[in-house]
PAKOL-196148 format. One line per 4 residues: number of its first residue (from 1); their letters; for each residue z, y, x negated of N, C-alpha, C. Coordinates in nm, 4 decimals. Layout:
N
NUM	a	Z Y X Z Y X Z Y X  ...
END
This chain:
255
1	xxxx	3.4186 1.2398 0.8382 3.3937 1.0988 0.8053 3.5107 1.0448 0.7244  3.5415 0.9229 0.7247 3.6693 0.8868 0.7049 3.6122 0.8105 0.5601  3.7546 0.8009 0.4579 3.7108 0.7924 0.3012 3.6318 0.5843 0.3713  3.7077 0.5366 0.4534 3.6159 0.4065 0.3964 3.4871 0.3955 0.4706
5	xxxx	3.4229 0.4828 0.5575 3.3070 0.5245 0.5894 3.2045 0.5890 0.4889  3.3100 0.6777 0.3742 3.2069 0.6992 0.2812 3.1970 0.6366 0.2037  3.2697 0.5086 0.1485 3.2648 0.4204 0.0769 3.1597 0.2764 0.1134  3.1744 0.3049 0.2425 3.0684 0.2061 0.2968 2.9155 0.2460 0.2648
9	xxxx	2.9059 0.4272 0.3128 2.7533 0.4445 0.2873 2.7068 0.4538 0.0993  2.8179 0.4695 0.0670 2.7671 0.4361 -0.1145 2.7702 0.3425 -0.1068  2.8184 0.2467 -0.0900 2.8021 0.0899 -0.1486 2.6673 0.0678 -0.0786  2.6335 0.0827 0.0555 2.4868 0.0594 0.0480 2.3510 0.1312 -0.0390
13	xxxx	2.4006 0.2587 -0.0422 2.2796 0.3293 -0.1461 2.3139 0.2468 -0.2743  2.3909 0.2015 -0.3125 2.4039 0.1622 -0.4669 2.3026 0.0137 -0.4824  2.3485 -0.0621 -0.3488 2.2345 -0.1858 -0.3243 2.1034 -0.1422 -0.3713  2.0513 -0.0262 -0.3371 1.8764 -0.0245 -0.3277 1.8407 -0.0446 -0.5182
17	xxxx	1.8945 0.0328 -0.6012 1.9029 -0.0161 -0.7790 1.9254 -0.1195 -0.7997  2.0250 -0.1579 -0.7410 2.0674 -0.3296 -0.7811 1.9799 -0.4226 -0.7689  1.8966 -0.4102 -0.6136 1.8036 -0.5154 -0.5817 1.6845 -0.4581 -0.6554  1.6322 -0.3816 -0.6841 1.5064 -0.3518 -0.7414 1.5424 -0.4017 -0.9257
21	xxxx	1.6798 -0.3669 -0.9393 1.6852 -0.4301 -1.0810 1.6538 -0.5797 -1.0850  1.7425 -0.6591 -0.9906 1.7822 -0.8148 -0.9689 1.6197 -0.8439 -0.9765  1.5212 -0.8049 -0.8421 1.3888 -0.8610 -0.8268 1.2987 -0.8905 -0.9433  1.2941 -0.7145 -1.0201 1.1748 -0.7164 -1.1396 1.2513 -0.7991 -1.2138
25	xxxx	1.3861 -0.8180 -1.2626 1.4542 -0.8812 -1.3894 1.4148 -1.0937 -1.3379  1.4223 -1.1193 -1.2202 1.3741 -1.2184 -1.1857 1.2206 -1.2428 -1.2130  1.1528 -1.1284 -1.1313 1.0116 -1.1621 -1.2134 0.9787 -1.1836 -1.3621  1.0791 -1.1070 -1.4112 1.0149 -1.1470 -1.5572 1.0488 -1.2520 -1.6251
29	xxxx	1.1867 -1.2951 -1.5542 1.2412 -1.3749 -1.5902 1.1061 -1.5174 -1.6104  1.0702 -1.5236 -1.4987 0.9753 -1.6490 -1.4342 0.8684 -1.6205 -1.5127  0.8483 -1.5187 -1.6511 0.7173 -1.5093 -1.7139 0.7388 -1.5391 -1.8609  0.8489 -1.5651 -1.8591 0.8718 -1.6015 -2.0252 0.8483 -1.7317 -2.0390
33	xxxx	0.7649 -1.7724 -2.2005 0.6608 -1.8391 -2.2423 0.5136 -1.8248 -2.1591  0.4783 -1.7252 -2.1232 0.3833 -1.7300 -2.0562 0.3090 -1.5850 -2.1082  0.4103 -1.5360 -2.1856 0.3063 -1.4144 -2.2458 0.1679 -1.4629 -2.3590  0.1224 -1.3616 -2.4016 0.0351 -1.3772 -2.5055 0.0416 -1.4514 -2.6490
37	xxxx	0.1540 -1.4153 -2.6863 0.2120 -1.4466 -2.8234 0.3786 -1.4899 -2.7774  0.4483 -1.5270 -2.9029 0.5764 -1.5693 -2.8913 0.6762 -1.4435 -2.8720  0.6021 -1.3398 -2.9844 0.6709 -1.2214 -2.9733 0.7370 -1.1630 -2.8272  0.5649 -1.1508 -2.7586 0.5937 -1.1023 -2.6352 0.6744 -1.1769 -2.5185
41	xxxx	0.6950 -1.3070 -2.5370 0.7745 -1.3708 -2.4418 0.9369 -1.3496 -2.4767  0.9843 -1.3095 -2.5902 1.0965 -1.2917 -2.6319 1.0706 -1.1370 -2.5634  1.0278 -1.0419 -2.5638 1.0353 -0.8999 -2.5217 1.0203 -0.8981 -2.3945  0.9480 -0.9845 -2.3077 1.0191 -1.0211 -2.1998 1.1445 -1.0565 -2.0740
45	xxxx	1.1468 -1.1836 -2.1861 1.2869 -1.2518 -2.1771 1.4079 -1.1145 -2.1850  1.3520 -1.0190 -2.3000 1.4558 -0.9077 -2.3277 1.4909 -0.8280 -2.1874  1.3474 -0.7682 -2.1685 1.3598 -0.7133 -2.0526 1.4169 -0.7743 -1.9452  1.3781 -0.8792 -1.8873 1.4490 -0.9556 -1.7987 1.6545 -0.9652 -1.8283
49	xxxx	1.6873 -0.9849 -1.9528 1.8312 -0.9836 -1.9602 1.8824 -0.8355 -1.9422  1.7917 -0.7310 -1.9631 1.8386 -0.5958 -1.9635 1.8727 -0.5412 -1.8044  1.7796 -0.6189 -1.7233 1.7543 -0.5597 -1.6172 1.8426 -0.6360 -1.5077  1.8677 -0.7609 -1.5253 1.9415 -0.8232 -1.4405 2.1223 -0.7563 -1.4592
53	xxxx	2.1166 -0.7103 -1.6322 2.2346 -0.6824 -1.6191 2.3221 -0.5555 -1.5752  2.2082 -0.4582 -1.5522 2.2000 -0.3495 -1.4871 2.2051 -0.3399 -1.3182  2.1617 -0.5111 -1.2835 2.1809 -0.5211 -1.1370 2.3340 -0.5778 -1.1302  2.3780 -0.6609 -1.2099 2.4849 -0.6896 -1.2015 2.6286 -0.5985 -1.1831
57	xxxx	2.5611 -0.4746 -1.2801 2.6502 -0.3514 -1.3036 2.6918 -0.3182 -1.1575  2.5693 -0.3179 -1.0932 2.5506 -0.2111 -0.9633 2.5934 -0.2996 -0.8372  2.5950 -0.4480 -0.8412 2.6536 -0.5121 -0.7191 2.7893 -0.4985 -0.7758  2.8741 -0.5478 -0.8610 2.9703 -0.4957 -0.8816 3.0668 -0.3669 -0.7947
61	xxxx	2.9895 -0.2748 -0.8326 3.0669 -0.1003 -0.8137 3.0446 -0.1488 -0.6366  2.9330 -0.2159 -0.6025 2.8581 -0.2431 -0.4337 3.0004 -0.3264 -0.4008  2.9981 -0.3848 -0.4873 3.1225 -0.5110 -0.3691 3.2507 -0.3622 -0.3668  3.2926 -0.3256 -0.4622 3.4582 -0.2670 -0.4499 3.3872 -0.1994 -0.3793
65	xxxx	3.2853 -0.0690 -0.3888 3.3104 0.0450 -0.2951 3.2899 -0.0335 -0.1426  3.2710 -0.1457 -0.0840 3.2745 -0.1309 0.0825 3.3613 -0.2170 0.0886  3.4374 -0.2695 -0.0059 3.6021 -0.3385 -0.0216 3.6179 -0.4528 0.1122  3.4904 -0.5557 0.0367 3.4812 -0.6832 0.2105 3.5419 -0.8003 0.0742
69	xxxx	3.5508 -0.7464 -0.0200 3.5800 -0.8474 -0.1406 3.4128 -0.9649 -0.1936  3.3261 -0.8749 -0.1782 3.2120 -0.9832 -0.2147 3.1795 -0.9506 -0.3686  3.1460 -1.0646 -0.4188 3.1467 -1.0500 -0.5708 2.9692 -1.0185 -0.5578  2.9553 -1.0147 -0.7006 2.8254 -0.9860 -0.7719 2.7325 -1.0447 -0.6749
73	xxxx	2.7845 -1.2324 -0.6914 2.7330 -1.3610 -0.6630 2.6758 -1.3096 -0.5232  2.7504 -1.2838 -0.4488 2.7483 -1.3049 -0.3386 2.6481 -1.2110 -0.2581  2.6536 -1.0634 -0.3208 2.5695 -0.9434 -0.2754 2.3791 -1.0265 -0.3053  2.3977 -1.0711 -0.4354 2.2517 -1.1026 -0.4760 2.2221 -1.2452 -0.4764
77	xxxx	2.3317 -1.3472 -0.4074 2.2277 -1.5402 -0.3516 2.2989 -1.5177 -0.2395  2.3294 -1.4172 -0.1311 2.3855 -1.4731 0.0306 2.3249 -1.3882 0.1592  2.2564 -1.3115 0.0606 2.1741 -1.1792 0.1614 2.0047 -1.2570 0.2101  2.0091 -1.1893 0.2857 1.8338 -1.2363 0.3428 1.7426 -1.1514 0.3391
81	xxxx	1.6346 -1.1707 0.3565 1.4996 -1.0708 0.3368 1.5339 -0.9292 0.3313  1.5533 -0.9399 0.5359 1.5859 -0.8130 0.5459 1.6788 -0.7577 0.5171  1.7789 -0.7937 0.4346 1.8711 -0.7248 0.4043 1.8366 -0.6709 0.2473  1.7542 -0.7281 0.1753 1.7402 -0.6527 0.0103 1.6472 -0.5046 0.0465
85	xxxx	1.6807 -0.4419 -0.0071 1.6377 -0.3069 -0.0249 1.5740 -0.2665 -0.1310  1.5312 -0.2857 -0.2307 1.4529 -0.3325 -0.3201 1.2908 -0.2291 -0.2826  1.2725 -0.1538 -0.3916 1.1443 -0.1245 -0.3678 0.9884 -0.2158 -0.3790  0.8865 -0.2279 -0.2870 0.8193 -0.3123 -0.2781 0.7189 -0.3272 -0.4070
89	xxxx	0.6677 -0.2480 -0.5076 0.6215 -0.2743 -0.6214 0.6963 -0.3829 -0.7029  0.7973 -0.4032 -0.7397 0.9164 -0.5147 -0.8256 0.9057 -0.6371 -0.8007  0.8274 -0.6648 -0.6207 0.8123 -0.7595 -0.6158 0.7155 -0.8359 -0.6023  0.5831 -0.7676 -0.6275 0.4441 -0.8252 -0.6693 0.4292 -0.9055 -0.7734
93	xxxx	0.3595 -1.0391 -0.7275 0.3463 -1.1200 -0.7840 0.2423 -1.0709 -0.9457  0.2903 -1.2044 -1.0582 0.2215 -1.1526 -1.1835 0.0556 -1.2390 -1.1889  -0.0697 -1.1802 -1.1220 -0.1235 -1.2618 -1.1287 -0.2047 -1.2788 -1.2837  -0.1828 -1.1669 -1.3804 -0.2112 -1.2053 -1.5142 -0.1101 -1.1112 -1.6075
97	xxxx	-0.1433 -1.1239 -1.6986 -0.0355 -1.0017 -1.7977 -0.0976 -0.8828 -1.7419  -0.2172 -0.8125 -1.7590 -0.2318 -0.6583 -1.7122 -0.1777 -0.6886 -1.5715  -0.1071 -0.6901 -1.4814 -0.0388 -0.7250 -1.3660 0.1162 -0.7179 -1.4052  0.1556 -0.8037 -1.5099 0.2687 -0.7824 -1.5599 0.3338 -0.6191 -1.6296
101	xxxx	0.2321 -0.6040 -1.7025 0.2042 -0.4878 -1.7747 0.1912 -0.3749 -1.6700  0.1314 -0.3297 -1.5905 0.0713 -0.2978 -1.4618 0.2195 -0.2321 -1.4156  0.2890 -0.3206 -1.3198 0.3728 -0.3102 -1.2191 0.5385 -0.2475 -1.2837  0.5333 -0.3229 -1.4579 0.6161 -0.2630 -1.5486 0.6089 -0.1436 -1.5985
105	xxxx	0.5124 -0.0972 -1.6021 0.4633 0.0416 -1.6671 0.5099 0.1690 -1.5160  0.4402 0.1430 -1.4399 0.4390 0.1915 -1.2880 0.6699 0.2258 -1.2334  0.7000 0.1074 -1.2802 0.8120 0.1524 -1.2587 0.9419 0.1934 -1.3666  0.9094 0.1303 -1.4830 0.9448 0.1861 -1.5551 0.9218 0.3730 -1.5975
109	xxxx	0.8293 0.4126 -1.5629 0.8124 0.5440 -1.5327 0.9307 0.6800 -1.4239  0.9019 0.5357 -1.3289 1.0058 0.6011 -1.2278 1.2076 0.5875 -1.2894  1.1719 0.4653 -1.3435 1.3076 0.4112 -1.3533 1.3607 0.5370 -1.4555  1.2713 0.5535 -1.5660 1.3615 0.6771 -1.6528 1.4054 0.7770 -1.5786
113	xxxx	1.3669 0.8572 -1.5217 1.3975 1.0116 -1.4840 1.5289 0.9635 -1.3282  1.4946 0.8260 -1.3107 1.6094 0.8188 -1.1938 1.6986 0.7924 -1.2845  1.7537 0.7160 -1.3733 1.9011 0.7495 -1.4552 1.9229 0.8353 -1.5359  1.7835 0.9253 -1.5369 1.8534 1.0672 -1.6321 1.9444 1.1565 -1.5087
117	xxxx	1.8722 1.1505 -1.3853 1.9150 1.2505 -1.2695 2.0776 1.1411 -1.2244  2.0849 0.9836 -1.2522 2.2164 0.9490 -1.1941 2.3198 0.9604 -1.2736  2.2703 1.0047 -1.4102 2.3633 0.9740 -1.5279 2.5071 1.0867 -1.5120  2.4521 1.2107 -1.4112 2.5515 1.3383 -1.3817 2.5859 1.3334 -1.2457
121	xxxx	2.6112 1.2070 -1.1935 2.6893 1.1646 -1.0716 2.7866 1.1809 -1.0823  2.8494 1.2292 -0.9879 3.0399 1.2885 -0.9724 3.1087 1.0884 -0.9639  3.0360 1.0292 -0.8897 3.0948 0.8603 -0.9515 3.0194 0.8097 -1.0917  3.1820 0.8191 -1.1094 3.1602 0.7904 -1.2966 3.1825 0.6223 -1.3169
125	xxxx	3.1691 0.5765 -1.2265 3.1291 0.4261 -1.2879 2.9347 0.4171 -1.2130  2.9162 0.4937 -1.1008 2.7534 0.4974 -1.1583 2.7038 0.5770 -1.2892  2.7416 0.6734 -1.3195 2.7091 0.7681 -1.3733 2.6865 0.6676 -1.5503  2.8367 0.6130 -1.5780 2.8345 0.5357 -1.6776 2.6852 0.4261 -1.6828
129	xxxx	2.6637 0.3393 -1.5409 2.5742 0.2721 -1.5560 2.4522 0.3185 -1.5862  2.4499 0.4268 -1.5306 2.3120 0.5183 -1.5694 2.3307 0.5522 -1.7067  2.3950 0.6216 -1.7815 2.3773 0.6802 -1.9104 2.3612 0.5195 -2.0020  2.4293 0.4321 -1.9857 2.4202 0.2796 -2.0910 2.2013 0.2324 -2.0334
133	xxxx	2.1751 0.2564 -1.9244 2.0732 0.2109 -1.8473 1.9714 0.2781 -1.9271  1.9555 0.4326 -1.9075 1.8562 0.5185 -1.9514 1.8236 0.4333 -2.1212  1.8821 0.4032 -2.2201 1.8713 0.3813 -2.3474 1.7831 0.2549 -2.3129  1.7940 0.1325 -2.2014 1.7175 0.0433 -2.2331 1.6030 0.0721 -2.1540
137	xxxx	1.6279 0.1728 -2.0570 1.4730 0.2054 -1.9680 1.3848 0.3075 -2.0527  1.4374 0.3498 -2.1705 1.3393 0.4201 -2.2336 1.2516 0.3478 -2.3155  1.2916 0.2637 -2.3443 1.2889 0.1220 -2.4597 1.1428 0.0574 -2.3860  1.1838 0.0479 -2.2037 1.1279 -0.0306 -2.1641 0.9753 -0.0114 -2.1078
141	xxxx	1.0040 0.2054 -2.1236 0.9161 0.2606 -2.1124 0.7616 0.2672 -2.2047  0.8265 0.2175 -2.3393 0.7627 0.2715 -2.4284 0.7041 0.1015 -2.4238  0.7578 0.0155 -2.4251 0.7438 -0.1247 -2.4506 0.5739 -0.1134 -2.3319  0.5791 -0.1611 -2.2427 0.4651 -0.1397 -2.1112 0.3820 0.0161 -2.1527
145	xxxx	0.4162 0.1014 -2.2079 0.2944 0.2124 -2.2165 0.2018 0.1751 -2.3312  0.3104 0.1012 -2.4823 0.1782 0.0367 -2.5499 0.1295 -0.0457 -2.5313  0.1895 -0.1137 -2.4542 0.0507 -0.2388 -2.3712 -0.0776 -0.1866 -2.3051  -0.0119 -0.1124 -2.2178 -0.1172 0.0092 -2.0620 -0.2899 -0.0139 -2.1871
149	xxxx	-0.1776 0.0867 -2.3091 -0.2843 0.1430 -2.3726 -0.3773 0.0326 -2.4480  -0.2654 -0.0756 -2.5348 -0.3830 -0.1583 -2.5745 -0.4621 -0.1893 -2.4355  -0.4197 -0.2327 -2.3921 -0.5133 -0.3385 -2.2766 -0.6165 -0.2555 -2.2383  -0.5529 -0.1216 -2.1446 -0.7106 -0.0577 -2.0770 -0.8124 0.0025 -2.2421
153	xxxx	-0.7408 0.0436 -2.3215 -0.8273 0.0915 -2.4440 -0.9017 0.0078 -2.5823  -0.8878 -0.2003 -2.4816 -0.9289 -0.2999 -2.6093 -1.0277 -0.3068 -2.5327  -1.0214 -0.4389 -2.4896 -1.1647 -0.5419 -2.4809 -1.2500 -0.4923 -2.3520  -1.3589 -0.4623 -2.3018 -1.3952 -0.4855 -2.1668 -1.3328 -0.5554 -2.0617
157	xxxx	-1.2849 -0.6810 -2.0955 -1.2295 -0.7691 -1.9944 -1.0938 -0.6980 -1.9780  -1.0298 -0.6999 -2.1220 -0.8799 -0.6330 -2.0776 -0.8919 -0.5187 -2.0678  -0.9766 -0.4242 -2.0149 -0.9731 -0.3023 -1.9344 -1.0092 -0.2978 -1.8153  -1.1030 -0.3502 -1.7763 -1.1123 -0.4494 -1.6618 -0.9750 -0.5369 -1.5390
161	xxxx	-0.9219 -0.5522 -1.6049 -0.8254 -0.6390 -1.6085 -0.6790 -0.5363 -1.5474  -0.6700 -0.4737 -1.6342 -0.6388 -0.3504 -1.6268 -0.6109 -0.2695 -1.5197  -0.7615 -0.2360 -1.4878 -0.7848 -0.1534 -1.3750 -0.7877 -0.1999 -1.2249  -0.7932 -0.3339 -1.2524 -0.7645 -0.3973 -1.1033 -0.6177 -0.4099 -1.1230
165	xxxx	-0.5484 -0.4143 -1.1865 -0.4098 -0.4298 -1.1703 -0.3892 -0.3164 -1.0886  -0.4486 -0.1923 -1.1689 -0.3267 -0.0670 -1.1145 -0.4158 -0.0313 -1.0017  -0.5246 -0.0656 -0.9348 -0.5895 -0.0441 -0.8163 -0.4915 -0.1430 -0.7086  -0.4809 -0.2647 -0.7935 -0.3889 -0.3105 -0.6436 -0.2409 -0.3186 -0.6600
169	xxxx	-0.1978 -0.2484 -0.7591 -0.0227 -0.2240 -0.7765 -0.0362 -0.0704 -0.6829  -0.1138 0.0163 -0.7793 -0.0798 0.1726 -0.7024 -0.0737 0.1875 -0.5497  -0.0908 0.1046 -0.4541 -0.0248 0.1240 -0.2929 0.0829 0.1531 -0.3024  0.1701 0.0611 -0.3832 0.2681 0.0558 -0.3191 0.4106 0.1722 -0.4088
173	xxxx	0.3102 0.2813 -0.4713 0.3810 0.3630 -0.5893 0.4407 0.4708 -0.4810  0.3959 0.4793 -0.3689 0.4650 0.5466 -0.2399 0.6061 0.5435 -0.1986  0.6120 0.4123 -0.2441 0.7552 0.3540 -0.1652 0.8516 0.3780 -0.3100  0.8056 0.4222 -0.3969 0.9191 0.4596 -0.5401 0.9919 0.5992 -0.4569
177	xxxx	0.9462 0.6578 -0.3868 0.9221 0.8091 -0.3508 0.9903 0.8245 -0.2099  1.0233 0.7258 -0.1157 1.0666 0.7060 0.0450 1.1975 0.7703 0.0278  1.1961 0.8146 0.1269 1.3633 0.9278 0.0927 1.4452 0.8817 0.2609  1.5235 0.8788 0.3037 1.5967 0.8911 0.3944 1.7276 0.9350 0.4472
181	xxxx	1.7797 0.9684 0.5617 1.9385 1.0122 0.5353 2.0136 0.9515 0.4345  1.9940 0.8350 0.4069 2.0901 0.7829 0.3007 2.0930 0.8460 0.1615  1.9665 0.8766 0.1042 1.9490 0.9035 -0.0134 2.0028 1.0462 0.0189  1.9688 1.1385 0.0844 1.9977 1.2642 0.0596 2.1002 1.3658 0.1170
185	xxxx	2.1852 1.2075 0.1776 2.3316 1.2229 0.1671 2.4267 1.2325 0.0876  2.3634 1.1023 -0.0134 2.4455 1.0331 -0.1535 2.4501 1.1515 -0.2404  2.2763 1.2325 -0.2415 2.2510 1.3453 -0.3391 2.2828 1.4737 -0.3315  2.3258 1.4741 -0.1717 2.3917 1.6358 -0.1535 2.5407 1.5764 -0.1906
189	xxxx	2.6251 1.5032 -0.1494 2.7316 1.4760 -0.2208 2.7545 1.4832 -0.4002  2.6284 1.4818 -0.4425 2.6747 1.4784 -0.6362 2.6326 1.3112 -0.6204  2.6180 1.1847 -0.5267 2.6836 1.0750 -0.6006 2.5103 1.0151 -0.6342  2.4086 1.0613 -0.5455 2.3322 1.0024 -0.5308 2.2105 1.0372 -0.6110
193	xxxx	2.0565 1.0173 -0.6030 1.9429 1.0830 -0.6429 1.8911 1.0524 -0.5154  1.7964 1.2101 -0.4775 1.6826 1.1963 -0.3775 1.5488 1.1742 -0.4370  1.4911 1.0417 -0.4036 1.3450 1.0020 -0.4899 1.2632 1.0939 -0.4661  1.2299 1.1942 -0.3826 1.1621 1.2882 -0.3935 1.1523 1.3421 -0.4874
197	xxxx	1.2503 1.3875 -0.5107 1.2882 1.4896 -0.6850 1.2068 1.4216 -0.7715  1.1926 1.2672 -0.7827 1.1579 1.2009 -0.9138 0.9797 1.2172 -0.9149  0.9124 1.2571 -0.8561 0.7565 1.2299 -0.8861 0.7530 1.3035 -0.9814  0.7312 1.4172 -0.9770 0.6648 1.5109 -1.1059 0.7477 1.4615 -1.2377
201	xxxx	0.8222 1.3879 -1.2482 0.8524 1.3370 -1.4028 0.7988 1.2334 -1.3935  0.7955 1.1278 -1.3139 0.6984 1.0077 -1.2583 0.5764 1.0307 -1.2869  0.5361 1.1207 -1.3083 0.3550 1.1645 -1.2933 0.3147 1.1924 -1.4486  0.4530 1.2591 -1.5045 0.3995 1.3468 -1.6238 0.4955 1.1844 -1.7643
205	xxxx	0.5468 1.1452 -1.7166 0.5381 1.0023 -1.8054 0.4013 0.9026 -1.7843  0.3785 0.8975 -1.6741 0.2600 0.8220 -1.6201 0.1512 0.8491 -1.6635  0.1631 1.0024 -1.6652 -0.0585 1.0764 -1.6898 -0.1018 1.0245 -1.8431  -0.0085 1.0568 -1.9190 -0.0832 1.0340 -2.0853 -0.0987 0.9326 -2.0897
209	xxxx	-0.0216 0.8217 -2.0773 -0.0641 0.6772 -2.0752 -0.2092 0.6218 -1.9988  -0.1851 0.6466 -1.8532 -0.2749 0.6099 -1.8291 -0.4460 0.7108 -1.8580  -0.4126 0.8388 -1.9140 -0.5024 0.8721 -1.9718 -0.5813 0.8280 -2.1460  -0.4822 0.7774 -2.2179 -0.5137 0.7285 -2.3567 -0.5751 0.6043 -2.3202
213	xxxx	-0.5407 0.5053 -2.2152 -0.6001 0.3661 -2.1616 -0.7190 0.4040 -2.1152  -0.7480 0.5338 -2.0727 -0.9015 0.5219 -2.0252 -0.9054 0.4898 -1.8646  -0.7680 0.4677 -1.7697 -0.7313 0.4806 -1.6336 -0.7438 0.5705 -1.5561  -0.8388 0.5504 -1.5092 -0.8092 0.6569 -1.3392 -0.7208 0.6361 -1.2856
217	xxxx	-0.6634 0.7378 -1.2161 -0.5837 0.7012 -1.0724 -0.6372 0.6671 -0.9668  -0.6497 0.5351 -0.9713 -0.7275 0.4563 -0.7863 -0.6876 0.5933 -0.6912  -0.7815 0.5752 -0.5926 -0.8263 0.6741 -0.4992 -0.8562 0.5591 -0.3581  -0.8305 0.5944 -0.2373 -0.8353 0.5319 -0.1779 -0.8234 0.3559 -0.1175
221	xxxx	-0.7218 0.3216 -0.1996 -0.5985 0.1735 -0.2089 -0.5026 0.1527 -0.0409  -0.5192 0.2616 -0.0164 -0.3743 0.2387 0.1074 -0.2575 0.2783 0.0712  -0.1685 0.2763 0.1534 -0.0087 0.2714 0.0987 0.0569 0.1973 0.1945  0.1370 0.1039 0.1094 0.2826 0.0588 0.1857 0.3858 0.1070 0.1102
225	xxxx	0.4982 0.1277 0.2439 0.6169 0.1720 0.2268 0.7206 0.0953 0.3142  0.8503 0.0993 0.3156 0.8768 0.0354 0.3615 0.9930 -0.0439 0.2879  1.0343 -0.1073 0.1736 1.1404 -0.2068 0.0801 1.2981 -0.1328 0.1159  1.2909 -0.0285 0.1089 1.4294 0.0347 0.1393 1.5013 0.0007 0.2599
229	xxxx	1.4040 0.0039 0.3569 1.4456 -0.0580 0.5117 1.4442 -0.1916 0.5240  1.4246 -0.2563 0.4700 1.4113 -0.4565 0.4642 1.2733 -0.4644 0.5111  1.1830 -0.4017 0.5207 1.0170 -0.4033 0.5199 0.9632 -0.4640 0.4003  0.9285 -0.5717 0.3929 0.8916 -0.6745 0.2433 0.7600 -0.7081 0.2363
233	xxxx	0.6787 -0.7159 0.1392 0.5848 -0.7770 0.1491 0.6121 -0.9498 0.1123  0.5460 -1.0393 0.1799 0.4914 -1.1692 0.2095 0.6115 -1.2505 0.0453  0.5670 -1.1657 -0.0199 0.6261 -1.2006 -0.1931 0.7399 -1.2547 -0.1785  0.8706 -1.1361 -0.1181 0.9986 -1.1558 -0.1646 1.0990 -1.2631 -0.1052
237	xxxx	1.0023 -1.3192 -0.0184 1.0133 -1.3985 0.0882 0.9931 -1.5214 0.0500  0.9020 -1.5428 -0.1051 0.8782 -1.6304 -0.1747 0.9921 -1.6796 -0.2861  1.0412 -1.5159 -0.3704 1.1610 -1.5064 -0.4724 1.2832 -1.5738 -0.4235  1.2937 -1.5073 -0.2930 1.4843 -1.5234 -0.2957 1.4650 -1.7429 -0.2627
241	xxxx	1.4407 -1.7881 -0.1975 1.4790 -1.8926 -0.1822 1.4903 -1.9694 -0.3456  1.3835 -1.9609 -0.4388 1.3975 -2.0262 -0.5503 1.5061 -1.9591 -0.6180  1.5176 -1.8181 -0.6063 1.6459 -1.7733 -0.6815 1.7585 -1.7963 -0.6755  1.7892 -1.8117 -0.4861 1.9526 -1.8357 -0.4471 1.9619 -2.0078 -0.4260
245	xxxx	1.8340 -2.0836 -0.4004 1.8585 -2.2178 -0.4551 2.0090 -2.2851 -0.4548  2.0040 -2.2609 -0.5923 2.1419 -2.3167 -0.6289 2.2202 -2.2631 -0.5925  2.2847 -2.1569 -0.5492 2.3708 -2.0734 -0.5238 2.4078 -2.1409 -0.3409  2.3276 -2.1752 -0.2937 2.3686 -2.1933 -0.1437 2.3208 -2.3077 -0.1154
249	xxxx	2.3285 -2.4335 -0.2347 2.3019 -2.5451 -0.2091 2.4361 -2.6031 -0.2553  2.5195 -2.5180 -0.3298 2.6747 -2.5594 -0.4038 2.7361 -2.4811 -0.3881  2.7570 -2.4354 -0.2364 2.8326 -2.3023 -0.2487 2.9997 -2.3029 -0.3239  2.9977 -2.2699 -0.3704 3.1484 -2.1986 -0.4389 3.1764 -2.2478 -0.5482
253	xxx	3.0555 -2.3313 -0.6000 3.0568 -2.4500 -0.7242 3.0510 -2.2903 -0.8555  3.1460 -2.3357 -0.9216 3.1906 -2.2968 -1.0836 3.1163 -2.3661 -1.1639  3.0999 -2.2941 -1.2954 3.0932 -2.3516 -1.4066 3.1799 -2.4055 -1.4890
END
């Protein structure tokens, strides 16, 4: 395989982080002033700046490694449905805070142990993004597990509340886990992670939490899979037009 053939298939594995960062960091974006308290809309807002800038990191390294010259801009307001790769949990809608809480907790779980495993990538400008990443995904871990816990372990309603979240988030905890030639190309090379590897740390961040909340693990929900391949649910189909908006209503317009 020739070096800009392998530069092509990293720059696409590097897309699938980027868009799953870009999506959730958009969702949350769209939830600030809308938390509980003031506090929490600022810890929001946080998360949302942490996460977009972690997608930014990763279209970046995406534009040089397949060297077509596309900037940041361009990878994340000029692409279409099927082209984001994006895992399908990130982009479920928030229909209350345990929903918010919910879908944050669920991947934030996954998100740690995938930049502990990218942080010793033989590409040291992922590797860098991963080791700066892990410090705010631990942050972000802990932020959503004391929620999990107030919420399923306060009121009736907010346990309640709760538990329908993660009954209709957990389908789609399958598709954290979808592996394909791509991934376990990137990972027999050193550059990549195979999501397979990641459940059993996925499970064992996940169990205490949702055991101190008083959570089962839903049992019979379904599964979709599918975000890695441009397979979307109904949602993201909703995001990108308000997101790229401006971006492809002024194209090439500066600040």
């Amino acid at each position: 395989m020739t070096e800009p053939a392998v530069d092509a298939r990293r720059a696409a594995w590097v897309l699938r982080p980027a868009d799953d960062c870009l999506i959730l960091g958009q969702r949350l974006g769209a939830q600030v002033s809308r938390g509980p308290d003031l506090e929490e809309d600022i810890a929001i807002a946080n998360l949302s700046i942490d996460l977009i800038g972690q997608a930014r990191a990763f279209y970046t390294h995406a534009g040089n490694l397949a060297g077509e010259g596309r900037t940041e801009d361009d990878l994340a307001m000029t692409r279409d449905e099927r082209e984001f790769a994006n895992v399908l949990l990130v982009e479920q809608p928030d229909l209350d805070f345990a929903h918010t809480i919910c879908r944050q907790l669920l991947f934030d779980a996954f998100q740690v142990p995938f930049y502990e495993a990218l942080s010793g990538s033989i590409d040291l400008v992922l590797a860098g993004i991963a080791q700066k990443g892990i410090k705010e995904a631990r942050y972000h871990l802990s932020h959503s597990s004391g929620w999990a816990v107030r919420l399923g372990d306060g009121t009736e309603e907010s346990h309640e509340r709760m538990a329908s979240a993660l009954d209709v988030l957990w389908r789609f905890t399958d598709d954290l886990f979808e592996s394909d030639d791509l991934d376990r190309e990137m990972a027999a090379a050193g550059v990549g992670v195979d999501p397979t590897t990641l459940r059993p740390a996925w499970e064992a961040n996940l169990g205490p939490v949702l055991d101190a909340a008083g959570l089962p693990v839903p049992e019979g929900t379904g599964t979709r899979v599918g975000g890695r391949r441009g397979f979307h649910t109904e949602h993201l189909g909703h995001i990108l037009p308000e997101m790229q908006l401006l971006h492809r209503t002024h194209v090439g317009a500066e600040w």
